[in-house]
C-alpha positions as CSV (number, residue, x, y, z in Angstrom):
1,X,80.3,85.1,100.3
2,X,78.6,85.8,97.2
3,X,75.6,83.9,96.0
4,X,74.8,85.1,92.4
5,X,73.8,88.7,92.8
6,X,73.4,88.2,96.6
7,X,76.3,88.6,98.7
8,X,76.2,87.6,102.7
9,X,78.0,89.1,104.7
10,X,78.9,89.8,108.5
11,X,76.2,92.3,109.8
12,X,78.0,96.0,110.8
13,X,76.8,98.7,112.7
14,X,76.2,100.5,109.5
15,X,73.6,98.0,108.9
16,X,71.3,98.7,112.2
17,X,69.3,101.7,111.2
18,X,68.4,99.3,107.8
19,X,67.4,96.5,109.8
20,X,65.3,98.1,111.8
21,X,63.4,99.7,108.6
22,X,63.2,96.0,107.8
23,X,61.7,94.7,111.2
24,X,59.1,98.1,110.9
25,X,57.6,96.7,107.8
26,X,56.9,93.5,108.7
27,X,53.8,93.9,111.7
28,X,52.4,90.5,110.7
29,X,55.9,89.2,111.7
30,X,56.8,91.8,114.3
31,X,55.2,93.8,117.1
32,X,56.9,96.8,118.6
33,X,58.5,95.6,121.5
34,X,60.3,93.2,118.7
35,X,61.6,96.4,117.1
36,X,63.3,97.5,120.6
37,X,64.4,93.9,121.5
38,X,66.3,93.7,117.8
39,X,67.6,97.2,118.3
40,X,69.4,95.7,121.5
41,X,70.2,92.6,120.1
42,X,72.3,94.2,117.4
43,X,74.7,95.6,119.8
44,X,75.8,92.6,121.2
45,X,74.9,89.3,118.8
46,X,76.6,88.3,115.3
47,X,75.3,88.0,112.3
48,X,74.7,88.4,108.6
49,X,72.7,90.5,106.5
50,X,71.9,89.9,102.9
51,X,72.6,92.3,100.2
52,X,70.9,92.4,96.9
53,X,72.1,94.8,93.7
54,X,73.7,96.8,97.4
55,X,70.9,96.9,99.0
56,X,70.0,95.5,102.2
57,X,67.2,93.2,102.2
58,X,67.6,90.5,104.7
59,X,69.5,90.0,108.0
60,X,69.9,86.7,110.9
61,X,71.0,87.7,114.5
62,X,72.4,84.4,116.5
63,X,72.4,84.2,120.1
64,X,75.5,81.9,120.5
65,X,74.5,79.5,123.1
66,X,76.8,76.6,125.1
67,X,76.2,73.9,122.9
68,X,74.3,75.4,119.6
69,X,73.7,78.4,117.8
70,X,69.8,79.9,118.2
71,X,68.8,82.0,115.5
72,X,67.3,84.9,117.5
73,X,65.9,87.1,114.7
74,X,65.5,86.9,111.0
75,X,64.1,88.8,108.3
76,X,63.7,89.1,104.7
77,X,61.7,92.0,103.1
78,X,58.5,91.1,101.6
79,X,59.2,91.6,98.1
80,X,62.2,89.3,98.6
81,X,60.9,86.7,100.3
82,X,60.5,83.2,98.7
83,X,63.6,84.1,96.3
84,X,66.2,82.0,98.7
85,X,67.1,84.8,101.0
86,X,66.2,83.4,104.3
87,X,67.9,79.7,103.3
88,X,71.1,81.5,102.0
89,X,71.1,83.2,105.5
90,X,70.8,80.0,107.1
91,X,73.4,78.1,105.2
92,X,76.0,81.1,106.6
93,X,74.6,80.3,109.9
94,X,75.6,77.1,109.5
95,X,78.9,77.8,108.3
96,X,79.2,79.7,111.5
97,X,77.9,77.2,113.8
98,X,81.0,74.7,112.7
99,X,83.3,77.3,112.6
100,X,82.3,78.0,116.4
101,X,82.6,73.7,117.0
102,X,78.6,74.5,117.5
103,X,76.9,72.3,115.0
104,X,73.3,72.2,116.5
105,X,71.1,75.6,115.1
106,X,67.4,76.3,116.7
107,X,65.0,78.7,116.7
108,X,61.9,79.4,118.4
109,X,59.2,81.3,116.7
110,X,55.5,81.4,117.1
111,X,53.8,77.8,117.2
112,X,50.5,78.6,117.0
113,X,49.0,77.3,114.3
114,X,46.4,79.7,113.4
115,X,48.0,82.9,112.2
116,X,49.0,82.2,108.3
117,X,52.4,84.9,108.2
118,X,53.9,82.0,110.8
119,X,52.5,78.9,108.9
120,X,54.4,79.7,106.4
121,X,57.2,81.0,108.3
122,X,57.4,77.3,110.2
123,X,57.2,76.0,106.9
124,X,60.2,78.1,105.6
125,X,62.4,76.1,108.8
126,X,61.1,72.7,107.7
127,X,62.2,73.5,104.0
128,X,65.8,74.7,105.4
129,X,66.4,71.1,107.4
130,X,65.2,72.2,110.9
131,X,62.8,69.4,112.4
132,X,60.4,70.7,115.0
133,X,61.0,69.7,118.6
134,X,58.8,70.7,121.0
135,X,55.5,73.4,121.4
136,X,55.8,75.4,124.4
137,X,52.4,76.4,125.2
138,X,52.1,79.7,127.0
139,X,55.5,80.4,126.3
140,X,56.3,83.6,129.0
141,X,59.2,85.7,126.5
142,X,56.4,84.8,124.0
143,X,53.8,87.2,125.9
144,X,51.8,83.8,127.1
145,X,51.7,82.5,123.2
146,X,52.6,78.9,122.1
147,X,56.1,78.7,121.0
148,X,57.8,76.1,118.6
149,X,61.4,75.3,118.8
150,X,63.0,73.7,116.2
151,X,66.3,72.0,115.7
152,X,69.1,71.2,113.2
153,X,72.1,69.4,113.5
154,X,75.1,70.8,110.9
155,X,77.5,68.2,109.1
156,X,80.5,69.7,109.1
């Protein structure tokens, strides 16, 4: 698919090394043991990366559940972020999701409400259609910390 000068496109294992430079520069978004759990992750869940002027800049890994789609992991470099990136990303994702007969998406992130890089990052879901459902406080996979899932139903 191409979007003006950014194309998305199924993520390849060419792409993992670049990803994971991706995940490394975002710690406000990201802690180590994220980098090792995307690293696995890319080995066995689709997705699509985001290519600006051929560069890599963005990426969404989906965990393809029973009856939805979960958006394990997404990304978007910093100096890209806010340019429509992360929505474009989605909007394949939910291509996907009725392609798959799967037209529910969520996501759980960080729902703490404290910590400004995931303010804004709950924000970004609420802008892309995702209404929030529930905040899991002392969320175990979470390390203990609050987690907010959100939801989307797809028209297909």
């Amino acid at each position: 698919m191409l979007y003006g000068k950014i194309t998305i496109r199924h993520v390849d294992t060419g792409d993992f090394e670049r990803i994971i430079e991706i995940i490394k520069s975002l710690p406000e978004w990201f802690t180590e043991n994220a980098i090792d759990d995307v690293r696995r992750d890319l080995e066995k869940m689709p997705g699509f990366v985001a290519v600006v002027d051929e560069n890599l800049r963005g990426f969404i890994l989906l965990d393809e559940r029973e009856c939805c789609i979960e958006i394990a992991w997404l990304a978007v470099e910093k100096e890209y972020q806010g340019r429509g990136i992360g929505s474009l990303l989605v909007e394949a994702t939910e291509e996907y999701a009725c392609s798959k007969g799967k037209p529910v998406l969520t996501v759980k992130t960080y729902g703490g409400m404290d910590y400004e890089p995931y303010m804004r990052t709950i924000q970004f879901y609420r802008k892309t259609g995702f209404g929030l459902y529930e905040i899991i406080d002392n969320y175990k996979p979470f390390g203990g910390q609050p987690a907010a899932i959100f939801v989307k139903h797809v028209l297909c």
